[in-house]
Structures are given as C-alpha cells and as structure tokens.
N, C-alpha and C positions, 0 to 999 in steps of 0.2 A: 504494500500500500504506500502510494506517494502524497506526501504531505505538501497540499500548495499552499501557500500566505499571502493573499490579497489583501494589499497594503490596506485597504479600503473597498467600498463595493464596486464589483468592473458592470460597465454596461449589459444587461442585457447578450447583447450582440456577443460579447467577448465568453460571456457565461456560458452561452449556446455551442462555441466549440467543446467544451468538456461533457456536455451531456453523451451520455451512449458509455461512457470510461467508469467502469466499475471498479477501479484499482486507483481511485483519487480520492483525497481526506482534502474537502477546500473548506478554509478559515478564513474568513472575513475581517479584519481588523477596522476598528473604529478610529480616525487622525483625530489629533497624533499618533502613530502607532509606535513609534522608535523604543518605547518601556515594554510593552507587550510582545512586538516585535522579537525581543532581546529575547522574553521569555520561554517563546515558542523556537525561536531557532534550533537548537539540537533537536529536535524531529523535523525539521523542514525539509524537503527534499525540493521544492524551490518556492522563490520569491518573487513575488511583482509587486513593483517597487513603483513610487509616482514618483515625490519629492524627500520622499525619506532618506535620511542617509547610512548609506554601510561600510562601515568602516571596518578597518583591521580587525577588530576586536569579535567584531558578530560572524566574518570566516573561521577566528578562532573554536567558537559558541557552535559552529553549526557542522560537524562533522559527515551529516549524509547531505549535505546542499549539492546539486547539481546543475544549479542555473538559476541567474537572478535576469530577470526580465522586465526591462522598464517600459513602462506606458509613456514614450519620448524617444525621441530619437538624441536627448544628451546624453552624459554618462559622468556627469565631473560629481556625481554625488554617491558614485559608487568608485570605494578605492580599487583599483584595475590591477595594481599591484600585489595587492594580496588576492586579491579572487585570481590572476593569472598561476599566480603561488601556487594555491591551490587547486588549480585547474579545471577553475569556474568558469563557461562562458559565460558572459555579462551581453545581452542580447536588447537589441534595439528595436523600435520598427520603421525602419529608414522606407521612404516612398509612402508612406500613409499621411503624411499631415504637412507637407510644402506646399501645396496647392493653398491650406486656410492658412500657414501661416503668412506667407506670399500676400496674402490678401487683406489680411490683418496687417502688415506693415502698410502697406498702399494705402489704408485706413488711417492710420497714424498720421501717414504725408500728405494726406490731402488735410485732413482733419489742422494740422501746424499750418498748412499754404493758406486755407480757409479760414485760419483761426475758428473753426466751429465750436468748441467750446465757450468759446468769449461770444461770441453773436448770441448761442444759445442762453448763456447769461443774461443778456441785454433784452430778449425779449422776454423770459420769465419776468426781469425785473420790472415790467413796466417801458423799458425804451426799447422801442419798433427801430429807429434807427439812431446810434449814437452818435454826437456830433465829429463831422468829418469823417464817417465810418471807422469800420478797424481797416489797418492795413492787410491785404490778402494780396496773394501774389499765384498766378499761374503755374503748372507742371510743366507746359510743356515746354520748349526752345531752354530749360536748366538742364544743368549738368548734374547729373547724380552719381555718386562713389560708391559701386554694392562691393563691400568690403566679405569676403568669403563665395565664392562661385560652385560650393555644394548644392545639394538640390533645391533648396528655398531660393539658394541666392541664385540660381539660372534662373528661378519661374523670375522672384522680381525683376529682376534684368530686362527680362520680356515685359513684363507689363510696365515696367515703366516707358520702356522704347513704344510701346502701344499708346501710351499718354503723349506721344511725343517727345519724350525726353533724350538727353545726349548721353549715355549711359558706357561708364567707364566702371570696370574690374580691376580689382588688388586682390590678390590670390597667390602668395608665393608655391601653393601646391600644384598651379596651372602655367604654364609655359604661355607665353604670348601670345603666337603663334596660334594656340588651341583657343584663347579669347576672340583674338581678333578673328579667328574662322567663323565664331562664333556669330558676329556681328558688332563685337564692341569694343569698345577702346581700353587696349592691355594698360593699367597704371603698374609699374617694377614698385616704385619707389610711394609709399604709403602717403609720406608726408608733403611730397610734390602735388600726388595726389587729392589730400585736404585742403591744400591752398589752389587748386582748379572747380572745387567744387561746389555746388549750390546746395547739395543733400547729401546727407552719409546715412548709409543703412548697412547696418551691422550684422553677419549671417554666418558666422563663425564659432566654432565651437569654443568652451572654456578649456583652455589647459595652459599647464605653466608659459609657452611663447607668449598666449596671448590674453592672459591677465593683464589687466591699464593698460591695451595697445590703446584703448585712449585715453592719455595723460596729459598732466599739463601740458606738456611739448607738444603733444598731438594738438590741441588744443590751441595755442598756439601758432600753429601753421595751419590752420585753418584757416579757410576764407571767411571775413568778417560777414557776419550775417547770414551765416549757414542754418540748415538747421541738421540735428543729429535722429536718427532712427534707430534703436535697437531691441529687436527680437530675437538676440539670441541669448546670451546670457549677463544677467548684472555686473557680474564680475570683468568681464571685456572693457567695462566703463570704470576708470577711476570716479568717483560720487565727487570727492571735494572738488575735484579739476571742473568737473563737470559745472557743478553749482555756481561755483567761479566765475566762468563763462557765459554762464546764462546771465548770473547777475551785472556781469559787464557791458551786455548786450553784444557781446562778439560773438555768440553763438544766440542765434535769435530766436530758435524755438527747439524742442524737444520732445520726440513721442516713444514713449517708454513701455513697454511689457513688464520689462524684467528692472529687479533694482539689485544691490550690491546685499541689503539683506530688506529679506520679503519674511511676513507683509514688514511695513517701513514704519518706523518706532513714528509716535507722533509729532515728535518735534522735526522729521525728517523734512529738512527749507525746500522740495520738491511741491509739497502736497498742498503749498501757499504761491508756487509760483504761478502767476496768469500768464507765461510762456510756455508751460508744459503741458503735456495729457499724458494722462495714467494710465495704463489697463493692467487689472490683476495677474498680469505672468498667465493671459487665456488666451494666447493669439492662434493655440489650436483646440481651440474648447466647443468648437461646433457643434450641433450634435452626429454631423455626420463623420467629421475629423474623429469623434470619440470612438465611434463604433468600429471607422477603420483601424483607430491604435490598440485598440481592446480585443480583437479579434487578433490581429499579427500577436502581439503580446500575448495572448492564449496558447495560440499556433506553435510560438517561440519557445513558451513552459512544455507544449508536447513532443514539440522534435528533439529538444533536448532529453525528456526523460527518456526517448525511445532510441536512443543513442544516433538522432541524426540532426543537430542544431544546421541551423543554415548560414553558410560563412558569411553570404550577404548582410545576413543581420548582427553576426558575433563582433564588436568592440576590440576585445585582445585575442587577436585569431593565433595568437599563439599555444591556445590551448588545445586549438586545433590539430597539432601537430605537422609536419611538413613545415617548419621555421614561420 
C-alpha cells in the first residue's frame, strides 16, 4: 500500500486519476501542513507539494518516499539536493499552466499601461473622470524585455508581438541565433538590455544565479520610466531595490504575483503604493490551469510509484540515472 500526502485538497480532476488504484492510502492535509506534514512523512511513499517546503530534514523523516510532486512547474521550495541524495525524483508539471500564466502577466501590463486600478478607484470614489486624467500609455510600438525564454516566456513573447510590441529576449540558456529565429531580438547582455526597455517581464526560475538578478544595479540601468513584470518568483526581485525605484519614480509602475515573502507582512511599502498591482502569487489559479496541474501532478505520483517517472517532468534527472 502507497501512502500519498496531498498537501491540501487537489481538484477534482486530479483526484479522478487515482480512482480504479486499490493499492493507495490518500491523506488530505489541511494549510499549513508543514507540522502535520512532518508527522506523517515516515509512511509517505509520496508527496504533492503546493507551496510547502521540504527540506533536508523531512528526506531524512521519510525513508519509503518515492516522489515528491509539485502542483507548479517551480521547484526552489523543495531542497533538490537532498531529494537527489536520496534518489527522489522531485516532479513538475511543465506544459500545463504557460498559457494562464502568459496571460496573467499581459494582465499585469496592460492593467500598469492603463493604470486600471487607479481609474477603478476614481470611479468607486465618486470621480467619473479625474482632473487631467491619469497618465496611460499604449503596448504597442514599446519595447518589452521577457527576461527567461522557457515556456511562459515564449507564449509572452508572442503575445506581446500580437499587441504590437518590439519584443527583445535575455536568456543566457538560449543562443541568439535560436531567439532571433524565433522572431525576436537576442539581448547577450541583461543590463544593456534594461536600459532599451519600456517593460521587463520576469519568467525565470529561482535559483542561486538568479536571486536579485534585479538589484539595485539592475535597477539602475534601467530605463527611467519602465515598468517591471514578475510572475515568476519573489525572490528574482531584490524588495528594497525594488521599493527604491518605484519610490523614485525611475521605475514607474509595477505588477507583481509573486513577492520576496508571501503573503507580505502589513507594513510591506508595496501594498500602499498607487504605482503597483498585486495579485496573490495566482497567475495560474484558473480553474482550468488547476485541473490541468492536478491531473499531470496525479499522473507524476503514479508513474513514479510504478517505476516509470517521466524525465520531461523530473527536476534532478539525475536520479534518473544515465548522468
């Protein structure tokens, strides 16, 4: 009997791949699960993981584990090290959720060019139209920076060139050549980059390179009156640099998913700026996005206990064997 540990309740959709499997013990965790979590690990035989974290210590704890399966296509919240150690695959569901996240950034950017939150302020408060309006500014004929050219950042790419926009890649894992085939203009050099640009959108994963790839320097070389995009992780964004900027007005707006720590303490100077928008870290919370991550992540717990994970979705394929 395999014991699964659903961080929390999965969809429907995701639940329906286990049906028919008489040889599975599924446990439901209530968030926070991370104390409960703990408890149950030495029987787990695997884990689907949202935002919890696993650390060295719970591969310690869980000696039949065979796979820890995130509902995300990140990974920076599960230690890759020790699950590698122990010859955990740590399993994603890459190709389910670029398309809403994609979309959900484009929401962001229009949502900062439009200033729609401020407008939408103006007429709850009583003003139809404020004096001299707010400033808004067009997508199309700018120049946008999709900083990461994995699968989110191809779709945005695309849609933004569909807004019309002049759409330039920084990607040191892509060769120029393979951008520019693409249709867009290779940026080598990051920071030449943010001083060409009108828009940065962030689609990059977290790991040690690219913790505060935006810092004050990035920041800095920015073009005055940018605005910044990031859906992919808080951490990619230095916070103080950040705040900085906005409050300088060198960086002139700001649409956030993600922050450095979620949710964001209250006195965080974000959640009072009238230059920014927020969204709860849900840029893939659709309900369709849910059902396709719920489903691969179900998938991902059975190919694994059936001894055949699928390398496209394994994280550290080194557990894979074959190096």
């Amino acid at each position: 009997m395999h014991r699964i540990i659903l961080c929390r309740a999965l969809p429907e959709a995701g639940m329906a791949v286990f049906a028919g499997r008489t040889d599975l013990d599924i446990v439901t965790l209530s968030p926070p699960a991370e104390a409960e979590l703990a408890r149950l690990a030495p029987d787990a035989s695997a884990i689907l993981a949202w935002v919890e974290r696993i650390g060295p210590e719970l591969f310690l704890a869980a000696p039949r584990l065979r796979v820890i399966s995130r509902l995300g296509v990140g990974f920076d919240t599960v230690d890759l090290t020790a699950a590698t150690a122990r010859g955990v695959p740590v399993m994603v569901v890459n190709g389910t959720n670029d398309l809403t996240v994609a979309e959900h950034a484009m929401t962001l950017m229009l949502g900062c060019a439009r200033q729609v939150a401020l407008v939408d302020a103006d007429v709850r408060g009583g003003t139809w139209r404020a004096t001299g309006f707010r400033r808004t500014v067009d997508l199309a004929g700018r120049r946008v920076l999709v900083v990461g050219f994995g699968r989110i950042g191809v779709r945005v790419a695309r849609l933004c060139a569909a807004f019309g926009m002049r759409v330039a890649v920084h990607d040191p894992l892509y060769p120029p050549p393979r951008i520019a085939a693409d249709g867009f203009i290779p940026e080598t050099d990051l920071h030449r980059g943010l001083a060409r640009a009108d828009v940065v959108t962030l689609h990059c994963p977290l790991k040690p390179e690219t913790r505060h790839l935006m810092n004050e320097a990035a920041f800095a070389a920015l073009k005055p009156g940018a605005m910044l995009i990031n859906t992919a992780r808080g951490g990619v964004v230095e916070e103080a640099a950040l705040i900085a900027a906005l409050r300088s007005g060198h960086l002139a707006a700001a649409g956030l998913d993600v922050l450095e720590t979620e949710p964001p303490a209250p006195e965080n100077p974000l959640l009072t700026m009238q230059n920014v928008i927020l969204s709860p870290h849900s840029a893939g919370s659709t309900d369709e996005c849910m059902d396709r991550m719920a489903v691969q992540a179900a998938r991902n717990i059975l190919d694994a206990l059936d001894g055949r994970p699928d390398p496209a979705m394994v994280v550290n394929t080194a557990v894979l064997g074959g190096g």
